[in-house]
Legacy VTK file of the C-alpha trace (Angstrom):
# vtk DataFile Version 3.0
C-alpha trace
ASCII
DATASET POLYDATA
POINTS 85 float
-19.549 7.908 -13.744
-22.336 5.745 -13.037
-20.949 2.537 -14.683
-17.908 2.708 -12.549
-20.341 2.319 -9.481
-22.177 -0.875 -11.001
-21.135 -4.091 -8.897
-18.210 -5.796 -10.623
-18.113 -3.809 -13.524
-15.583 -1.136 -12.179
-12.331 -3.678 -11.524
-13.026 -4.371 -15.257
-13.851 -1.024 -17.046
-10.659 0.139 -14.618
-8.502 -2.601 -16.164
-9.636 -1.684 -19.835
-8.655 1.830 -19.600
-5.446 0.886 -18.025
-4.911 -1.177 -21.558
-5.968 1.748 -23.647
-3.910 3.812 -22.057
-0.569 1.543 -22.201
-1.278 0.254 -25.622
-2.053 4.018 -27.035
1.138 5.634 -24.819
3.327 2.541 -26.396
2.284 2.745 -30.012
3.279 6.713 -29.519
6.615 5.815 -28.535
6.680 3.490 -31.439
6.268 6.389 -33.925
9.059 8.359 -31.940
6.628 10.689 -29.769
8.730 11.973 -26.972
7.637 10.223 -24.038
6.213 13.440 -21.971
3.698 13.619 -24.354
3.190 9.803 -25.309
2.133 9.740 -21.475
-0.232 12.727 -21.313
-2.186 11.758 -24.737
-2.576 8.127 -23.498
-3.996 9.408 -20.331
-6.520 11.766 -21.772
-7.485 9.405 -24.779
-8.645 6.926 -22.035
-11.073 8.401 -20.620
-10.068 7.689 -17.477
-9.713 11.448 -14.849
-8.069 10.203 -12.320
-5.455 8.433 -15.036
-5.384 11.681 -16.676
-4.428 13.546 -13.319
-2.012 11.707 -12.124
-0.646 11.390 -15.873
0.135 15.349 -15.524
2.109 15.335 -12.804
4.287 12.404 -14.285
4.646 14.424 -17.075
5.785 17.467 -15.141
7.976 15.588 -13.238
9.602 14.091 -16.380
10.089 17.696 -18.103
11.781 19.247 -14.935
14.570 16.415 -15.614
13.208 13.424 -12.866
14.041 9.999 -14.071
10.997 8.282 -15.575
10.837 5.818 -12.288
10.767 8.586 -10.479
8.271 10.509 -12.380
5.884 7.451 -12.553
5.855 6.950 -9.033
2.848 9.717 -9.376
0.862 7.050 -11.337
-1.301 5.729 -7.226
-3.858 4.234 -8.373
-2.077 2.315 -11.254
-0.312 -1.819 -10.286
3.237 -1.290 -9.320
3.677 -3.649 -12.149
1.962 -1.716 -14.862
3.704 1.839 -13.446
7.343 -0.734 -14.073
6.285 -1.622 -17.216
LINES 1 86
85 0 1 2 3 4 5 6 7 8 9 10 11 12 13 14 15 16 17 18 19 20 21 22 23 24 25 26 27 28 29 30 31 32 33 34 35 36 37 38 39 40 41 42 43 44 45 46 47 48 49 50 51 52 53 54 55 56 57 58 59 60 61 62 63 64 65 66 67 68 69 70 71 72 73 74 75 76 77 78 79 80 81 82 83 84
């Protein structure tokens, strides 16, 4: 989108969908949402595609039995330390 290409604004529109997405995946698996799907409806209530994306292949790596580290690892464009978290 257009505001992503705006000088300084994308590090910190990027960062803010990052949040959504954590703080919407973790209050999921608050209220006992399996985590496959805690993952893909925090990536697609973010707004963010290439969040989304990636989300779906973490997702089908989690539900063909890979270990959540390993499934994350499809999570590029995310900090190492948020894809740990």
């Amino acid at each position: 989108s257009l505001s992503m290409r705006l000088p300084g604004l994308s590090p910190a529109l990027r960062a803010y969908r990052l949040s959504a997405f954590a703080e919407l995946s973790a209050g999921l698996l608050d209220h006992g949402v399996p985590l496959d799907e805690a993952i893909a409806l925090g990536a697609a209530a973010s707004g963010d595609r290439r969040l989304d994306a990636e989300s779906k292949v973490a997702v089908e790596r989690l539900r063909a039995g890979h270990p959540p580290a390993e499934a994350f690892s499809a999570f590029e464009s995310m900090p190492r330390f948020a894809r740990w978290m």
